[in-house]
C-alpha positions as a Markdown table, in Angstrom:
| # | Residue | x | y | z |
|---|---|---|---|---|
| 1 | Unk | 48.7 | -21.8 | -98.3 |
| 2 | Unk | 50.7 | -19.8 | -100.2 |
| 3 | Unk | 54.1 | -20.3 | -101.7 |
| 4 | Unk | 57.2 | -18.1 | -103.1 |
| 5 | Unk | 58.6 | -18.6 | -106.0 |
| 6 | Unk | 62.4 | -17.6 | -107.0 |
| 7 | Unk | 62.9 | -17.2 | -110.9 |
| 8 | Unk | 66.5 | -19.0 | -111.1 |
| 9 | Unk | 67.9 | -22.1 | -111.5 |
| 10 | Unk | 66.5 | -25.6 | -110.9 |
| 11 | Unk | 67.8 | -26.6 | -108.0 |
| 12 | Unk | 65.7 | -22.9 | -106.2 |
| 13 | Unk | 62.2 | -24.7 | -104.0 |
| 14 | Unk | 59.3 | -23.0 | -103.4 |
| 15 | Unk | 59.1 | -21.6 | -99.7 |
| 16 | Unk | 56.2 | -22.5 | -97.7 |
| 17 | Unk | 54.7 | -19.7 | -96.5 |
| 18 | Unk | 53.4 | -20.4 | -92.7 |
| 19 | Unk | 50.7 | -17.3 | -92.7 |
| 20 | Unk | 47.6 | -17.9 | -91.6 |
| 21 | Unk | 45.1 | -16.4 | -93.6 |
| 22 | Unk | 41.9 | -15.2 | -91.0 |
| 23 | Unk | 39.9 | -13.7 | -94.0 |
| 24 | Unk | 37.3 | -16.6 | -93.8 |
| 25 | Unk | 37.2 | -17.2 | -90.2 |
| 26 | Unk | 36.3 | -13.1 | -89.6 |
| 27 | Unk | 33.5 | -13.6 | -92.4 |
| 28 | Unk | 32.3 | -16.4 | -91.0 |
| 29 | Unk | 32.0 | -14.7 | -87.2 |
| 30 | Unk | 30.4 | -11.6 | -88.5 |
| 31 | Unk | 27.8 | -13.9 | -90.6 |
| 32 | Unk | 27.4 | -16.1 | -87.1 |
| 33 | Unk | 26.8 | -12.8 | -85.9 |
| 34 | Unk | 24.5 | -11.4 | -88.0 |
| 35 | Unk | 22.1 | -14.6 | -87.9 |
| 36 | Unk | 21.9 | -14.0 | -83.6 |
| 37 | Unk | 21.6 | -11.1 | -83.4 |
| 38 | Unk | 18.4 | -11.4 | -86.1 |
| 39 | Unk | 17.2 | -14.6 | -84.2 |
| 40 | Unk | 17.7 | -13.4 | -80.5 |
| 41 | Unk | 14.4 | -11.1 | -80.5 |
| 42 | Unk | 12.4 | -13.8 | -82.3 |
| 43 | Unk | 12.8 | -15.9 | -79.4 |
| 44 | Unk | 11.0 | -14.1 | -76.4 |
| 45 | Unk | 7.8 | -13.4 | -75.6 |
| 46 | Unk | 6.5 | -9.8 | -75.3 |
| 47 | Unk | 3.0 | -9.9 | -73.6 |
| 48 | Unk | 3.8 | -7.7 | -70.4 |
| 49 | Unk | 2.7 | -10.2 | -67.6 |
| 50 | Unk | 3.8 | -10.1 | -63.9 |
| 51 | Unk | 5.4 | -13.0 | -62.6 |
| 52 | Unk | 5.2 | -14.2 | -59.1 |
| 53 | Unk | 8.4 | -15.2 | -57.1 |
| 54 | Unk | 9.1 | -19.0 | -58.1 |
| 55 | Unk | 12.0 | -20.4 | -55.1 |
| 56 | Unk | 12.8 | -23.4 | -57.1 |
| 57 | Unk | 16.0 | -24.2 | -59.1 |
| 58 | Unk | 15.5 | -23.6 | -63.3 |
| 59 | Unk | 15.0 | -26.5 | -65.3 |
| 60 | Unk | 16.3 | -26.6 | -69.1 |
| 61 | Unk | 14.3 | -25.2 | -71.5 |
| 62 | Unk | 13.6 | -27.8 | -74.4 |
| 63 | Unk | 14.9 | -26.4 | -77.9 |
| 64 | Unk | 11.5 | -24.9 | -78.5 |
| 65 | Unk | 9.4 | -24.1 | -75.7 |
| 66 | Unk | 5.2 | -22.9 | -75.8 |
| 67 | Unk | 4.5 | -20.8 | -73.6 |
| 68 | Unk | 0.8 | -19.6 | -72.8 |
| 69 | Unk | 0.0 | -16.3 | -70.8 |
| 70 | Unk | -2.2 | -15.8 | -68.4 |
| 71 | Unk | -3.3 | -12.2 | -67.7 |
| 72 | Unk | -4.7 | -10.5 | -64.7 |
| 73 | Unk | -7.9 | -9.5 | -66.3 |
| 74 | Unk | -7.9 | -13.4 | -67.6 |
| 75 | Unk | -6.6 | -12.8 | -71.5 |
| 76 | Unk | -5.0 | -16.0 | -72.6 |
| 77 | Unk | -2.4 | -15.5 | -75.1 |
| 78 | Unk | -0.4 | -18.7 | -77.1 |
| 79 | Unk | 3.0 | -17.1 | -77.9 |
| 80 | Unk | 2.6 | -13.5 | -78.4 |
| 81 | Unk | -1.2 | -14.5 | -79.8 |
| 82 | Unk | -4.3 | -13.8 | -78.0 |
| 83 | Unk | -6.9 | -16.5 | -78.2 |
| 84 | Unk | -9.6 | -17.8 | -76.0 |
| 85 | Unk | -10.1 | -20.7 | -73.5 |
| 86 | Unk | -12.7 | -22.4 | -76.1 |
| 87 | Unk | -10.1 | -22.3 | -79.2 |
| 88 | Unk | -6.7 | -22.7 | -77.0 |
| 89 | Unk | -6.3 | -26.3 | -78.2 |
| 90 | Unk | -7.0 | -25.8 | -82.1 |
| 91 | Unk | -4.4 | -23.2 | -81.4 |
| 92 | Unk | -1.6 | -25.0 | -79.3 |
| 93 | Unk | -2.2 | -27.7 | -82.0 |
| 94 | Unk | -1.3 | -25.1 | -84.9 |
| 95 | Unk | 1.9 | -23.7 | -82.7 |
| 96 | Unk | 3.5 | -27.8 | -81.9 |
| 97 | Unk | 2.6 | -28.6 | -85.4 |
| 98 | Unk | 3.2 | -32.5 | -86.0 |
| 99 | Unk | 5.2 | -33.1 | -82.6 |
| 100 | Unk | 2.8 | -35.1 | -80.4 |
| 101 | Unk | 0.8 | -33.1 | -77.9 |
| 102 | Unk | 1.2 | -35.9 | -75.0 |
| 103 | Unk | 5.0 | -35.6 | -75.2 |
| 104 | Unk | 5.1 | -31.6 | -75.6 |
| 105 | Unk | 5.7 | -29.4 | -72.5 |
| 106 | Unk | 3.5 | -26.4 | -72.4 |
| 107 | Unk | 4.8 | -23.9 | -69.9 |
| 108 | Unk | 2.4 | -21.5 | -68.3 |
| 109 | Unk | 2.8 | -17.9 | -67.6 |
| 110 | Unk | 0.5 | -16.2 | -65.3 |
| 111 | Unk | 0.3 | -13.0 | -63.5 |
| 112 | Unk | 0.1 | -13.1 | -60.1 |
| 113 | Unk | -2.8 | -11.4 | -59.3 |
| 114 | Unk | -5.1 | -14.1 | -62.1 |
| 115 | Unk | -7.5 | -15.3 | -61.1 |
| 116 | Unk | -8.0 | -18.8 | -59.8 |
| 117 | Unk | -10.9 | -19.9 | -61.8 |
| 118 | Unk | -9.1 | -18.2 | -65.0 |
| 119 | Unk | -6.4 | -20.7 | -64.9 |
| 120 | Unk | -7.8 | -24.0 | -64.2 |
| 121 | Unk | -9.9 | -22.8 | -67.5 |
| 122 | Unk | -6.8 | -23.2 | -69.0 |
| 123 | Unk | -5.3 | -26.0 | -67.1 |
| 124 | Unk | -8.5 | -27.7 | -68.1 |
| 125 | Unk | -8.4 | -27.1 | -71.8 |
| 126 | Unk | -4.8 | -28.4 | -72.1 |
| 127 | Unk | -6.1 | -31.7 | -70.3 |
| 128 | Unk | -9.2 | -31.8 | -72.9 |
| 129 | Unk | -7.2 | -31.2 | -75.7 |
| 130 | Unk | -4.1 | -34.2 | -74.8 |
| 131 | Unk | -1.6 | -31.7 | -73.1 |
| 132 | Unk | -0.3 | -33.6 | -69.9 |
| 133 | Unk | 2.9 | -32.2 | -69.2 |
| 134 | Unk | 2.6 | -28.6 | -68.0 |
| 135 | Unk | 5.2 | -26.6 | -66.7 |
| 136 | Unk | 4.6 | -22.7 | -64.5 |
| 137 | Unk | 6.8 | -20.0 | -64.9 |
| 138 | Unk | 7.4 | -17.8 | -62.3 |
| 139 | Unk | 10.5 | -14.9 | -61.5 |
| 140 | Unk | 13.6 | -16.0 | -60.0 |
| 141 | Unk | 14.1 | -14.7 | -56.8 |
| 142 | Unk | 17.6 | -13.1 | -57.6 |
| 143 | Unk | 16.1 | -11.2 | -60.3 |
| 144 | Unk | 13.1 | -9.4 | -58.8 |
């Protein structure tokens, strides 16, 4: 807050001066702005995969979800990585890091035309490795 002062005699009070001073708060936005717009296309996934039509209503994603890809010619990718049925756990190990595998959701996305045996090579290698909680990903409805 700033203040006027009158050169004069004693009995002269500084004025308040009721300006508010938005310096700070547009530094701080454009920062803010800054840090999303550098952390937004860290956070997707960019192995091309197509998605089948899922009917069901969305559930929350938790603040930091895994997601393993499933292509149609049966490449399995952790994240944007491409690994193999045999190492998947090792690897889904690595990507939680200390969180506990029986309490981490591992969402699965897989094209529709996968095969059937392809996945439950997966589904069976999260079970082996201590990955219960398994979630599918498909497209909504509205958007396809």
């Amino acid at each position: 807050m700033a203040a006027k002062i009158k050169s004069g005699g004693a009995g002269n009070l500084p004025q308040a001066n009721s300006d508010i001073n938005v310096t700070p708060f547009v530094d701080i936005m454009l920062v803010l702005l800054i840090i999303f717009m550098v952390a937004a296309p860290l956070a997707s996934v960019s192995v091309p995969v197509e998605l089948p039509i899922a009917v069901a209503k969305a559930a929350p994603n938790p603040p930091k979800p895994v997601y393993i890809s499933i292509q149609n010619d049966g490449d399995v990718y952790v994240g944007d990585f491409r690994t193999d049925v045999g190492a998947l756990g090792e690897d889904l190990k690595k990507q939680i890091g200390s969180r506990n595998p029986a309490d981490e959701r591992i969402f699965i996305r897989g094209d529709q035309n996968t095969r059937y045996g392809d996945f439950m090579q997966v589904m069976n290698a999260l079970q082996d490795n201590g990955f219960y909680s398994v979630a599918l990903v498909g497209e909504d409805q509205a958007t396809s």
